[in-house]
C-alpha positions in Angstrom: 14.4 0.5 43.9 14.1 -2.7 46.1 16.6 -5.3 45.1 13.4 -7.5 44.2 12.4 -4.8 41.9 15.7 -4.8 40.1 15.8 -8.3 39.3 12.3 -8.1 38.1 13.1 -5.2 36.3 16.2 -7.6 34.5 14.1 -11.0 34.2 10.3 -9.6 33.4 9.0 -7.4 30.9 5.6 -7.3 32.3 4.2 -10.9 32.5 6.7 -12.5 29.8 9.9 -13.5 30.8 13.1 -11.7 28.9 14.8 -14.2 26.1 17.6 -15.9 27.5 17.1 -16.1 31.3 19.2 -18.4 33.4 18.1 -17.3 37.2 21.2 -17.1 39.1 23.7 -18.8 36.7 24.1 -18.6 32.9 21.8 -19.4 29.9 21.7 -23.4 29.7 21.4 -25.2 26.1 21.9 -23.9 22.4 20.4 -20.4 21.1 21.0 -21.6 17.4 18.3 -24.1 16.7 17.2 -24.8 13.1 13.4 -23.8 12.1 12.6 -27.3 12.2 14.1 -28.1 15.3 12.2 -25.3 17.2 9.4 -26.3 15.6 9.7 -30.0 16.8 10.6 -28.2 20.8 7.6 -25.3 20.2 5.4 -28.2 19.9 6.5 -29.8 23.5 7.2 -27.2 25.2 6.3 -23.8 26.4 10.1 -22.1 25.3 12.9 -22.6 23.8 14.7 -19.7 25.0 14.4 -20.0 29.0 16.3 -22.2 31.9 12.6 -22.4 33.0 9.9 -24.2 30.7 7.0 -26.7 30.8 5.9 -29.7 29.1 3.0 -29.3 26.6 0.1 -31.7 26.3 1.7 -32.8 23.7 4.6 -34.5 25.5 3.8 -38.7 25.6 4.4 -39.6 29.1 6.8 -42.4 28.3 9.0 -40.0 26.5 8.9 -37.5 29.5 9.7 -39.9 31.7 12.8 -40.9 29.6 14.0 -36.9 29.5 13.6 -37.0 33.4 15.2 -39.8 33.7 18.4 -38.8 31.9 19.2 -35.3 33.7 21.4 -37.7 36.2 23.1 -39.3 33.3 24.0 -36.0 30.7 24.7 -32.5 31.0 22.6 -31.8 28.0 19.5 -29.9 28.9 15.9 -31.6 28.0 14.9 -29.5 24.7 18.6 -31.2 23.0 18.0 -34.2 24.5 14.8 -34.7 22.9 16.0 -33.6 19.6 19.3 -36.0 19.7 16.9 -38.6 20.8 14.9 -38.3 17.9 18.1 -38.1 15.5 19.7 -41.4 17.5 16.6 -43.1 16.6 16.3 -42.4 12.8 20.1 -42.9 12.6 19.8 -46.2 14.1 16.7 -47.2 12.0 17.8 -49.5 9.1 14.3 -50.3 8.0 13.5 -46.8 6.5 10.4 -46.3 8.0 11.1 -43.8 11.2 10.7 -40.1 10.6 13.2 -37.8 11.1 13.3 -34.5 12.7 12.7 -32.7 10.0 9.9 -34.3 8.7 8.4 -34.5 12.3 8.6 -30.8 12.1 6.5 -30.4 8.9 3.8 -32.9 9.9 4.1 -30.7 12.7 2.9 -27.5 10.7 0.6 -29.4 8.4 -1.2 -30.7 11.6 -0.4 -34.1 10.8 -0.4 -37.3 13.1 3.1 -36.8 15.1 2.0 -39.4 17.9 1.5 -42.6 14.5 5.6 -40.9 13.7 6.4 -40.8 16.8 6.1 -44.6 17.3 9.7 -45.9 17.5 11.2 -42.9 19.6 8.4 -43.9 21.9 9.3 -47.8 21.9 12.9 -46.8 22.5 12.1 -44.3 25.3 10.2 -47.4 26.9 13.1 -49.8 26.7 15.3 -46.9 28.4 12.5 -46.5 31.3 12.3 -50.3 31.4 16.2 -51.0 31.2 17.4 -48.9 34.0 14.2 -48.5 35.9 13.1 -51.7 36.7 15.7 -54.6 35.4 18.8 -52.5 36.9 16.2 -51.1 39.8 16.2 -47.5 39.7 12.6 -46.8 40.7 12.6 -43.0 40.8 13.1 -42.9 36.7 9.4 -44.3 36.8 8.1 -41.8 38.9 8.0 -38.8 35.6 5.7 -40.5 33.6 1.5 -40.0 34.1 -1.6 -42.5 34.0 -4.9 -40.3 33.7 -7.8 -42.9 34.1 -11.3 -42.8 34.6 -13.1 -45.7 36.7 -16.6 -45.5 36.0 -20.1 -47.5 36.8 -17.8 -49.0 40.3 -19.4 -49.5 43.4 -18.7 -47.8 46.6 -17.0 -50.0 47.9 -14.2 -50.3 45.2 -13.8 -46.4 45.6 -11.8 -46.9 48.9 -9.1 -49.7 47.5 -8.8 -47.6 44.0 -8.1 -44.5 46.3 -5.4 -45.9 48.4 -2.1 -44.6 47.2 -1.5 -41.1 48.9 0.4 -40.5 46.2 -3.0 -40.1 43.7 -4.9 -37.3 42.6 -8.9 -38.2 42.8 -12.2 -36.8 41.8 -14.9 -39.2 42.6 -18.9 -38.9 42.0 -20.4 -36.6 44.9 -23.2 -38.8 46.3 -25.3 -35.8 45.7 -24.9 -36.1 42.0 -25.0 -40.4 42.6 -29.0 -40.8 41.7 -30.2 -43.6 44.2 -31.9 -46.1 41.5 -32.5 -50.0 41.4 -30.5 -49.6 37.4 -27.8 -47.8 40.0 -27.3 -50.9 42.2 -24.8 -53.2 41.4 -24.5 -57.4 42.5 -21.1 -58.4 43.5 -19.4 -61.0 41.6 -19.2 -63.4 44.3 -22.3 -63.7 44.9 -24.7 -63.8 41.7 -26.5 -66.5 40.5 -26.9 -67.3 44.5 -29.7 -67.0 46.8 -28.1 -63.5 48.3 -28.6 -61.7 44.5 -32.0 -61.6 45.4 -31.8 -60.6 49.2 -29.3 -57.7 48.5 -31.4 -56.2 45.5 -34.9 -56.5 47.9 -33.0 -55.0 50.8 -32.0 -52.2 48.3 -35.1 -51.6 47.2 -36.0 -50.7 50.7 -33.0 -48.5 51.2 -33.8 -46.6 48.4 -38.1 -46.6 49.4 -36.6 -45.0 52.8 -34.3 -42.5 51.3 -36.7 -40.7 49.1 -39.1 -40.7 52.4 -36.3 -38.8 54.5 -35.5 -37.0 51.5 -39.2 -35.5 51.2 -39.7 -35.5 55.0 -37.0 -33.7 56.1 -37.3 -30.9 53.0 -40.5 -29.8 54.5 -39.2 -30.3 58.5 -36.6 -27.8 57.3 -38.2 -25.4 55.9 -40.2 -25.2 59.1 -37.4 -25.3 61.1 -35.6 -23.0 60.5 -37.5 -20.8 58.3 -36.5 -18.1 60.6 -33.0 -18.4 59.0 -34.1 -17.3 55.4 -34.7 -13.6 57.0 -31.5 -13.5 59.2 -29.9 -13.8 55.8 -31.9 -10.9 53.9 -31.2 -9.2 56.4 -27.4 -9.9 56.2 -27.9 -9.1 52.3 -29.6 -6.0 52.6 -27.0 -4.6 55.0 -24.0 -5.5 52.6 -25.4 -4.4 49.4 -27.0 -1.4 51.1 -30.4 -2.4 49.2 -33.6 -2.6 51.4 -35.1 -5.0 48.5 -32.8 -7.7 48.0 -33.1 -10.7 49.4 -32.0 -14.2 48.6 -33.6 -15.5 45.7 -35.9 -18.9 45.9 -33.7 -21.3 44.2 -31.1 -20.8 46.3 -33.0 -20.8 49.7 -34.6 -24.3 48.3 -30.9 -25.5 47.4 -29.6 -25.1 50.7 -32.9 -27.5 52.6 -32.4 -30.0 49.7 -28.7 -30.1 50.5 -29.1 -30.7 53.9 -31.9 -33.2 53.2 -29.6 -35.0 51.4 -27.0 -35.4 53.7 -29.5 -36.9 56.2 -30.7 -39.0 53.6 -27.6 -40.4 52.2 -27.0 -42.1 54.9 -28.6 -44.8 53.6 -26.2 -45.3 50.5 -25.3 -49.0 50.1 -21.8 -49.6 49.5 -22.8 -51.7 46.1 -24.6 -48.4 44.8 -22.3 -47.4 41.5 -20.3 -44.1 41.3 -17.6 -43.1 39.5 -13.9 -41.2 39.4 -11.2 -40.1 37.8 -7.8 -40.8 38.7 -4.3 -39.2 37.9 -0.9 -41.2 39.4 2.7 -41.4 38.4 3.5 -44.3 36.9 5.7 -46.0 39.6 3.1 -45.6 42.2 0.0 -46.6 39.3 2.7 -50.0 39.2 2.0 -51.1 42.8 -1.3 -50.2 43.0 -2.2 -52.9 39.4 -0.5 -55.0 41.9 -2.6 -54.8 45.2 -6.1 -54.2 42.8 -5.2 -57.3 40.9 -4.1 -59.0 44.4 -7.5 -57.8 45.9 -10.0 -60.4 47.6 -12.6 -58.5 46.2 -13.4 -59.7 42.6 -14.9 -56.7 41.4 -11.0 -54.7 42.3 -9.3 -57.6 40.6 -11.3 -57.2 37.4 -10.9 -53.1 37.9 -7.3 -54.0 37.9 -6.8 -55.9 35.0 -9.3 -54.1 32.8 -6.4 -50.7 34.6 -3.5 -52.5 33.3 -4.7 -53.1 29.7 -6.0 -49.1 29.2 -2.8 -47.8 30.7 -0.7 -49.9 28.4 -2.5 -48.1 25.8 -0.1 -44.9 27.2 2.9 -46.6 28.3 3.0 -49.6 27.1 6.7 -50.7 28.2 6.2 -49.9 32.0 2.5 -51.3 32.4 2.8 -54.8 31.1 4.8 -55.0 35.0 2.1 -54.7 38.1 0.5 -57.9 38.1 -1.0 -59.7 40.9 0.7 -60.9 43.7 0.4 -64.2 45.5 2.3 -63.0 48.8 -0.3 -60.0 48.8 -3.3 -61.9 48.2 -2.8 -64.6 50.8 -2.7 -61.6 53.3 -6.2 -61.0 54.6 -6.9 -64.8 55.2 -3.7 -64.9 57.4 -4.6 -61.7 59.4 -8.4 -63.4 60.2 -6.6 -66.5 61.3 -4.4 -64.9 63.7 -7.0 -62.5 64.8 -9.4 -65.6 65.4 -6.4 -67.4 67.1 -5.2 -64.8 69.2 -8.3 -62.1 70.0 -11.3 -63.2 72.4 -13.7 -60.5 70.2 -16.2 -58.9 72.8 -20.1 -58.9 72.3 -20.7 -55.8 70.9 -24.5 -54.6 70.9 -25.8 -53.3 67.2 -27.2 -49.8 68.5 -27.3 -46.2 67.2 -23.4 -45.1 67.9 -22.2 -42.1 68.7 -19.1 -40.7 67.1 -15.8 -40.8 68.4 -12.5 -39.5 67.9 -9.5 -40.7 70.7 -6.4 -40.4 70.4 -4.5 -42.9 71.1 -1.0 -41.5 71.1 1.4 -39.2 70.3 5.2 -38.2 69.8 6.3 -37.6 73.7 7.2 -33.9 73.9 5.4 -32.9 70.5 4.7 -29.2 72.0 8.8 -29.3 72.4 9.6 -30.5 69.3 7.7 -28.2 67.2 8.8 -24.9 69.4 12.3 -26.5 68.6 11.7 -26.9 65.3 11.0 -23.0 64.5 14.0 -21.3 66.7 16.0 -24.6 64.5 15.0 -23.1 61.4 15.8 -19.5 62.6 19.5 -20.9 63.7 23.0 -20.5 63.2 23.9 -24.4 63.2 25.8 -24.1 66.9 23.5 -26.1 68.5 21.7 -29.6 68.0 18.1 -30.2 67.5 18.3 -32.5 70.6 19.3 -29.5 72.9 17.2 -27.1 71.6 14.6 -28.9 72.6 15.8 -28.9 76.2 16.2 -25.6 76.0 12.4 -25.1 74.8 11.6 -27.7 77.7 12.8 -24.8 80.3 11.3 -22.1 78.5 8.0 -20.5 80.8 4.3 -20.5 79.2 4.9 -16.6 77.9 8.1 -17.6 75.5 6.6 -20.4 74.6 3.8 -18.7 73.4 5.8 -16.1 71.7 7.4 -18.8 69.5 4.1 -20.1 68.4 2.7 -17.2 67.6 5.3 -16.5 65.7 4.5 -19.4 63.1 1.4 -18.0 63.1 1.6 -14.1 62.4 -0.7 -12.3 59.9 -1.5 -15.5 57.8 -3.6 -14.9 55.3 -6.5 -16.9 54.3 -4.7 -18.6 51.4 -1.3 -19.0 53.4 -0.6 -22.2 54.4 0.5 -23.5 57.3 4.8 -23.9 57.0 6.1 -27.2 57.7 8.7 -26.4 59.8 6.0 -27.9 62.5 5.6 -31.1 60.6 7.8 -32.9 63.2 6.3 -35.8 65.2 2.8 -37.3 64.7 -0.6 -38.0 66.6 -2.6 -40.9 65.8 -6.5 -41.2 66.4 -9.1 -44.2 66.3 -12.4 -42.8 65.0 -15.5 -44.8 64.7 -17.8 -43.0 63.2 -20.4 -43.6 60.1 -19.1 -44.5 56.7 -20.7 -42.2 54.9 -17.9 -38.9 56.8 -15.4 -41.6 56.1 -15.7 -41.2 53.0 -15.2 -37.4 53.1 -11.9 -37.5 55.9 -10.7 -40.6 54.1 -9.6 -38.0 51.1 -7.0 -36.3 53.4 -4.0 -37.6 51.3 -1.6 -36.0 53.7 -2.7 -38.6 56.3 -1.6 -42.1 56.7 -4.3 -44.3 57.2 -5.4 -47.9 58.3 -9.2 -48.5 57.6 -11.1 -51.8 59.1 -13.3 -53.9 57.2 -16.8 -53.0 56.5 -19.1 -54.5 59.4 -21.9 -54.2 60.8 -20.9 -53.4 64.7 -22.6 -49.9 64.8 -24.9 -47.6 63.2 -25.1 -44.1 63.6 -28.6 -41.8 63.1 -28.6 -38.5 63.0 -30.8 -36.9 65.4 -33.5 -35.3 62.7 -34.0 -38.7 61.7 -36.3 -39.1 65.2 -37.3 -35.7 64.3 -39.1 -36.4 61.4 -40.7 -39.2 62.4 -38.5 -42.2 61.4 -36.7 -43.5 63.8 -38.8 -47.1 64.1 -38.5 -47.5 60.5 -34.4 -46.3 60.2 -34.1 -48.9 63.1 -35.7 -51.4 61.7 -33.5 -51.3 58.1 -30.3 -51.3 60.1 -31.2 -54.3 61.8 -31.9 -56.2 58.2 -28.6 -54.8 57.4 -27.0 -56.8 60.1 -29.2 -59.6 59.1 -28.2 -59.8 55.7 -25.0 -59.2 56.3 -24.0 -61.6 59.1 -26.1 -64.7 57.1 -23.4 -63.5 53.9 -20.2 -64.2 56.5 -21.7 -67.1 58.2 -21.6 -69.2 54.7 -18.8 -68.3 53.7 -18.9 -64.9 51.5 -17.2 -62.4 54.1 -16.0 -60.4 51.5 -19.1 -59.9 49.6 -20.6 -59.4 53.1 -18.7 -55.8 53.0 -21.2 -54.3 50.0 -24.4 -54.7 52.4 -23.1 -52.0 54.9 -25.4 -48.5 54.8 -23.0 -45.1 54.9 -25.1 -44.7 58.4 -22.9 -47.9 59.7 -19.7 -47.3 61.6 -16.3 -48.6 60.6 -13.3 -48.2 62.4 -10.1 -45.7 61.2 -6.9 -45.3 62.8 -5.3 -42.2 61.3 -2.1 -41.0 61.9 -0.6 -37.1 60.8 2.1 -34.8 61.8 1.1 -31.0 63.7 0.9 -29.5 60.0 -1.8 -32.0 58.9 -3.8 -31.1 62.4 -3.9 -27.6 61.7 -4.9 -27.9 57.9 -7.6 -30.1 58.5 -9.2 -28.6 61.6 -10.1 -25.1 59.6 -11.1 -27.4 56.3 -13.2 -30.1 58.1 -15.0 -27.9 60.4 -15.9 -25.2 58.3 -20.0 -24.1 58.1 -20.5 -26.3 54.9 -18.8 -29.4 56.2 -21.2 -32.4 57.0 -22.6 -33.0 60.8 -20.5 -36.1 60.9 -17.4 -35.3 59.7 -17.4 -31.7 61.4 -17.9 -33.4 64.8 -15.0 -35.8 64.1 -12.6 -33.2 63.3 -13.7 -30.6 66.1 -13.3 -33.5 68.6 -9.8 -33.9 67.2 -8.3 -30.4 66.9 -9.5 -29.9 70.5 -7.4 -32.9 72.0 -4.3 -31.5 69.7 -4.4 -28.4 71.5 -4.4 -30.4 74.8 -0.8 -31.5 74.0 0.0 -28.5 72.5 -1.3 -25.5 74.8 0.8 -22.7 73.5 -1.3 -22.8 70.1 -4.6 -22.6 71.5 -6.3 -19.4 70.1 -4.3 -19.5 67.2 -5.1 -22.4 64.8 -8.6 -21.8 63.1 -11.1 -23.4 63.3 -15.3 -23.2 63.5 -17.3 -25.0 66.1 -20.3 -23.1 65.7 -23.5 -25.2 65.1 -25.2 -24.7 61.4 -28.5 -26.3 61.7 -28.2 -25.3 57.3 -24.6 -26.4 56.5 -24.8 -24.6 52.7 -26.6 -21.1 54.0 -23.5 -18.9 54.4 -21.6 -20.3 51.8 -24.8 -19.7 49.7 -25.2 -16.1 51.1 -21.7 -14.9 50.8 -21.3 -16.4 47.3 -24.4 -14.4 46.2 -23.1 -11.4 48.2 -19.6 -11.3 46.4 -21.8 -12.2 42.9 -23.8 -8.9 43.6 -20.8 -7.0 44.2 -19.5 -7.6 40.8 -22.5 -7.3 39.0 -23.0 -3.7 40.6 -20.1 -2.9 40.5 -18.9 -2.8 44.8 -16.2 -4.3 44.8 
């Protein structure tokens, strides 16, 4: 046998780990718990007799956070932590009134309320978290405990600020599933009760009038279109299910045109039309981010921030009462428009249909080097510097050079991912493209990002837009955009100003990410079912990446093919594979 297949034949007995495993060293912890006690450590977490385990749902994210917290500080392991913290706390208690272990464990099995006995232990594991991780400034203890919060009936425009920590996990609203409705369109706070309430709900009523006209429009200019398409892909059907009569079925072929309808069509989004998202954060990061939503120049974040605070101290109440809003952070923007006003002779700009663009603007001198470098230094023996390896890699010919890259390459497989050994040095691009693909390449959390303010310098139409016929009327909407718009800034309300922008106007986003990042997101953003906008953005960028590094051209993935239908393939291969397994091919 292969040594792998020894150790699994010592650790595994099929897909349940053997009782007692320690890895590479011994068994860590007790292996004579009391019934009650493994009931109390059943209930949080996945084993009791394994170096490896998980956290249940069960497990109050304070009182994580405090058994994370303490693995510098003890040699005990978390299980007998938890259950000495819940024996220090009743032997402390002189008020009679905290539960102890043992009668945790039978409300336990009687399904009672554990979290209403759990009270104290939690307060206590607070105070800990609190104590050491913010009044003696040990920040990483804060990082173990979780805020799950949803953020719902917000306006576009919120999404971005809510979404800023790269640290976040996010599910927002597709626009698809957004209906576009005057009971949908929200009035900022700073501007109601004023003449603009009425001049931003009269120009979204004719945002929306024009969406459901592109909407229809472009459904039947579609289907005409490219009707052709629909019998490429029986024909593609037919072949892989070897079946001269199947074809792909109505409600599908419709889905696809009203997909691709919608993208044209959503274009004309407001930013003050309502969505909604989910959000999951650690608590350290979900700290600076009540902070910089409560320090927010737009009213509607501050309120979102506040209204954040009170929920999450719901969960952990210790940590979240900290994160309010900050003067220093607040005062920011105003600074930045003075000195920009001071300093910056701003250009006329002319309010036309944009094209998109991707530049970069720079990036790390000798990247191709570096990353080369960066392979043979992970392949090394430690005799020789990064620095010189590099040289060495600088006098190398195009032929080893491309044997090194290809070599980080190999046989990948569709669900490998790229190795970061690359992820040295970075490339940074200004796009200015349309909000609405912002929106989409904004979610690459492995980016780091600095997004302008909302304006109205630019739009951008897509081209079936003319196609179908409206083109004078598209026009003529983006221009009472700007109207409305520039009228909001010119009295005063700048910021409320940044709700009026259409996802068809441009905005400008300097993005900065490392080789690994480049590679990842050409394959994902440029894939058949990627929007126009955002596809073109992210094939323009790949492209220049391979200019400055040569030796991977060929060998990072990605499509550039045109698909007039973005969803048809992934529609066709998903009923292909669904086929197969319903007779039985695959």
């Amino acid at each position: 046998m292969s040594c792998d297949e020894d150790l699994f034949a010592e650790f595994f007995d099929g897909l349940e780990v053997r009782l007692g495993f320690g890895g590479i060293g011994n068994f860590r912890g007790r292996s004579d718990y009391t019934k009650d006690e493994k009931t109390v450590l059943a209930h949080f977490f996945t084993n009791t007799e394994s170096n490896v385990y998980c956290a249940k749902d069960n497990m109050p994210s304070e009182l994580w956070a405090q058994l994370m917290g303490q693995y510098a500080r003890s040699d005990q392991t978390v299980r007998d932590r938890l259950l000495k913290l819940f024996n220090d706390v009743k032997d402390e208690d002189k008020s009679g009134k905290v539960s102890s272990l043992e009668e945790i464990a039978g409300l336990i099995r009687r399904e009672g309320d554990v979290g209403e006995a759990l009270k104290s232990h939690l307060k206590r594991a607070g105070e800990w978290i609190e104590k050491y991780g913010i009044d003696y400034g040990h920040a990483s203890l804060r990082d173990s405990g979780i805020i799950r919060i949803c953020f719902e009936g917000v306006s576009q425009r919120a999404t971005k600020p809510l979404e800023r920590a790269r640290e976040g996990a996010y599910q927002e609203q597709s626009t698809r599933a957004t209906p576009f409705k005057k009971e949908n369109l929200a009035v900022p706070f700073e501007i109601r009760g004023t003449f603009f309430e009425k001049e931003m709900l009269v120009l979204g009523d004719e945002a929306i009038a024009l969406y459901d006209k592109v909407f229809e429009k472009a459904q039947k200019y579609l289907r005409k279109k490219y009707g052709h398409l629909i019998d490429e892909a029986d024909d593609t059907i037919r072949r892989e299910l070897n079946d001269v009569n199947a074809n792909l079925p109505d409600v599908l072929w419709n889905g696809v045109v009203r997909e691709k309808a919608f993208d044209l069509a959503r274009s004309l989004l407001p930013q003050n039309i309502t969505t909604s998202l989910g959000m999951t954060m650690n608590t350290r990061r979900f700290m600076d981010m009540l902070t910089e939503w409560q320090s927010s120049e737009l009213a509607e974040v501050r309120i979102l921030g506040r209204v954040a605070q009170l929920e999450a101290m719901k969960i952990s109440p210790t940590l979240m009462k900290h994160g309010g809003r900050s003067e220093f952070v607040a005062s920011q923007p105003e600074i930045r428009r003075e000195l920009f006003n001071k300093m910056v002779d701003s250009p006329q700009i002319t309010y036309e249909n944009t094209p998109l663009k991707s530049e970069m603007i720079s990036h790390t001198p000798k990247l191709e080097e570096n990353i080369l470098a960066s392979i043979l230094f992970h392949g090394s023996n430690g005799s020789i510097s990064f620095d010189n390896l590099i040289g060495k890699v600088f006098s190398m010919n195009a032929e080893q050079k491309r044997e090194i890259a290809m070599s980080y390459v190999g046989d990948m497989g569709v669900h490998d991912l790229f190795e970061k050994v690359a992820e040295v040095g970075n490339v940074t691009f200004e796009r200015v493209y349309d909000i609405g693909a912002m929106r989409d390449l904004q979610r690459q959390r492995g980016d780091r990002q600095q997004l302008g303010n909302y304006t109205v310098v630019g739009y951008h139409m897509r081209p079936e837009i003319e196609e179908i016929g409206l083109k004078k009327e598209f026009e003529e909407l983006m221009n009472k955009v700007k109207e409305l718009h520039d009228k909001m800034k010119e009295v005063g309300y700048h910021i409320a100003a940044e709700y009026v922008p259409l996802m068809a106007n441009t905005i400008r986003h300097v993005v900065t990410k490392d080789p690994v990042q480049c590679f990842y997101e050409a394959e994902l953003r440029t894939q058949a079912a990627g929007a126009d906008s955002y596809r073109e953005i992210a094939l323009q960028e790949i492209k220049q990446v391979l200019d400055v590094l040569p030796s991977f051209r060929g060998l990072i993935p990605y499509d550039e093919k045109i698909h007039p239908l973005n969803r048809l393939n992934e529609k066709v291969n998903g009923y292909i594979r669904d086929q197969k397994r319903k007779r039985g091919l695959s």
